[in-house]
N, C-alpha and C positions, 0 to 999 in steps of 0.2 A: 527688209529683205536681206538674205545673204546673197553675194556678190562674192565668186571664186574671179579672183584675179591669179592668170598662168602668164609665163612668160620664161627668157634666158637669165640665165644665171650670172652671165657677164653680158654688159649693156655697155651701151657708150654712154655720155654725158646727154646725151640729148634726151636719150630714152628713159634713163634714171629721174628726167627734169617730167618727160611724161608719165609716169607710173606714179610719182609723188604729186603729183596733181590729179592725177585719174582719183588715188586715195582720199585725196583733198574732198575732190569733189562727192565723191561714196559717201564717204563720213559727214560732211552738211547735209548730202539728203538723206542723212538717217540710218545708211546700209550698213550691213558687216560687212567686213572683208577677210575672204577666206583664202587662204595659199599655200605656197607650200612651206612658207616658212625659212627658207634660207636667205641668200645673197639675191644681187640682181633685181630683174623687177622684182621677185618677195620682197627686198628689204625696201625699196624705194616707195611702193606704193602702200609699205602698212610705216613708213615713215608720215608718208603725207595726209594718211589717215589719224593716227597717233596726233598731230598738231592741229587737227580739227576735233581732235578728243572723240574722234570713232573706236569700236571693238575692232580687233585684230585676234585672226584663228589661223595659227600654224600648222601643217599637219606635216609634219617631217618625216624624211623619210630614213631617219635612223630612231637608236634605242632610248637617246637622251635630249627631253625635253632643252635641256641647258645648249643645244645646239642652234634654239633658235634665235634668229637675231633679234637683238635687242627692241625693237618696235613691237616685236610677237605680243600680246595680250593673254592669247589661251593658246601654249604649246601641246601638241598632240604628238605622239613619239609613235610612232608604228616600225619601225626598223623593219620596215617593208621595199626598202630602196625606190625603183622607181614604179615600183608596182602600188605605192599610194599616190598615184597620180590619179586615178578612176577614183578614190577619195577629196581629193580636191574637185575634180569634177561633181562629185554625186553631191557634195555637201552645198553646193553656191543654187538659189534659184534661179540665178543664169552665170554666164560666165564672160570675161572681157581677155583677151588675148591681146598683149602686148608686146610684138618683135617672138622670139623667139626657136628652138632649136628643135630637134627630133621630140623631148618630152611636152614641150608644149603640141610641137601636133596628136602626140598621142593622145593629150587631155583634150584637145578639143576634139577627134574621133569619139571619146569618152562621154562628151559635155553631148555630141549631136546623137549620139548612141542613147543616153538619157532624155532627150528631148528639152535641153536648153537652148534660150535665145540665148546666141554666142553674136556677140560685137569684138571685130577686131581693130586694130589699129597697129600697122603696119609691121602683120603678123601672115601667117602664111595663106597664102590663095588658091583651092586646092579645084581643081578641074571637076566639073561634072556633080561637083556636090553643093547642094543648099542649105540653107542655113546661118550662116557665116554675113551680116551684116557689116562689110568692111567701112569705115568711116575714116571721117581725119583728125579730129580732138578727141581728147577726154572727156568733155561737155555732151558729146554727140554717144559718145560710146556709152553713159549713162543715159542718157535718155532711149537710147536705141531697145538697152534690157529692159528701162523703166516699162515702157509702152506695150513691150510683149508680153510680160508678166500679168 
């Protein structure tokens, strides 16, 4: 299964220690992980994929693959800015939201618009809308997609 892991660009230490363990865990149960390919949770969680020797799929949002950070596997260059966010969405058979800012909620409007099971972890909580499996590990947020899928 591909797995779109969204999140902020800048994290704190905590959050970077959860996305590379979210990845950890993807990559032992087999999954790709798909993002957007930059800094933040992209880098941390296709770090902790990369060290469990999982695939990593960048899809950036400029013209040059070579932007993507170093754990990328397969860069995708769309110089689409943030309008290949609905591409990280569309591409994961579900999606796990980790922390982050306006483009992560965009992707997850994207991911429920698609009809993905979306797991979050402690990502935004949005009034009135379903879907949105919020958890507290990384352990729980893979199993959360595992089960829906």
């Amino acid at each position: 299964m591909r797995v779109s892991v969204i999140g902020g660009g800048t994290i704190t230490e905590q959050e970077a220690a959860t996305a590379e363990q979210l990845g950890r865990r993807l990559a032992e149960r087999g999954h790709e992980v798909v993002c957007g390919g930059l800094g933040g949770v992209m880098e941390a969680v296709c770090r902790g994929a990369s060290e469990a020797e999982g695939h990593t799929i960048g899809i950036l949002p400029t013209e040059r693959r070579a932007d993507a950070n170093d754990y990328v596997d397969t860069a995708i260059a769309t110089g689409m800015g943030n309008a290949r966010n609905v591409l990280v969405a569309m591409n994961g058979d579900a999606v796990i939201a980790v922390d982050g800012g306006t483009g992560t909620l965009s992707e997850l409007g994207h991911a429920l618009d698609f009809d993905r099971p979306v797991a979050g972890l402690g990502t935004h909580r949005i009034e009135g809308v379903a879907g949105i499996d919020h958890v507290e590990t990384p352990e729980e947020a893979v199993e959360s997609v595992e089960r829906r899928i």
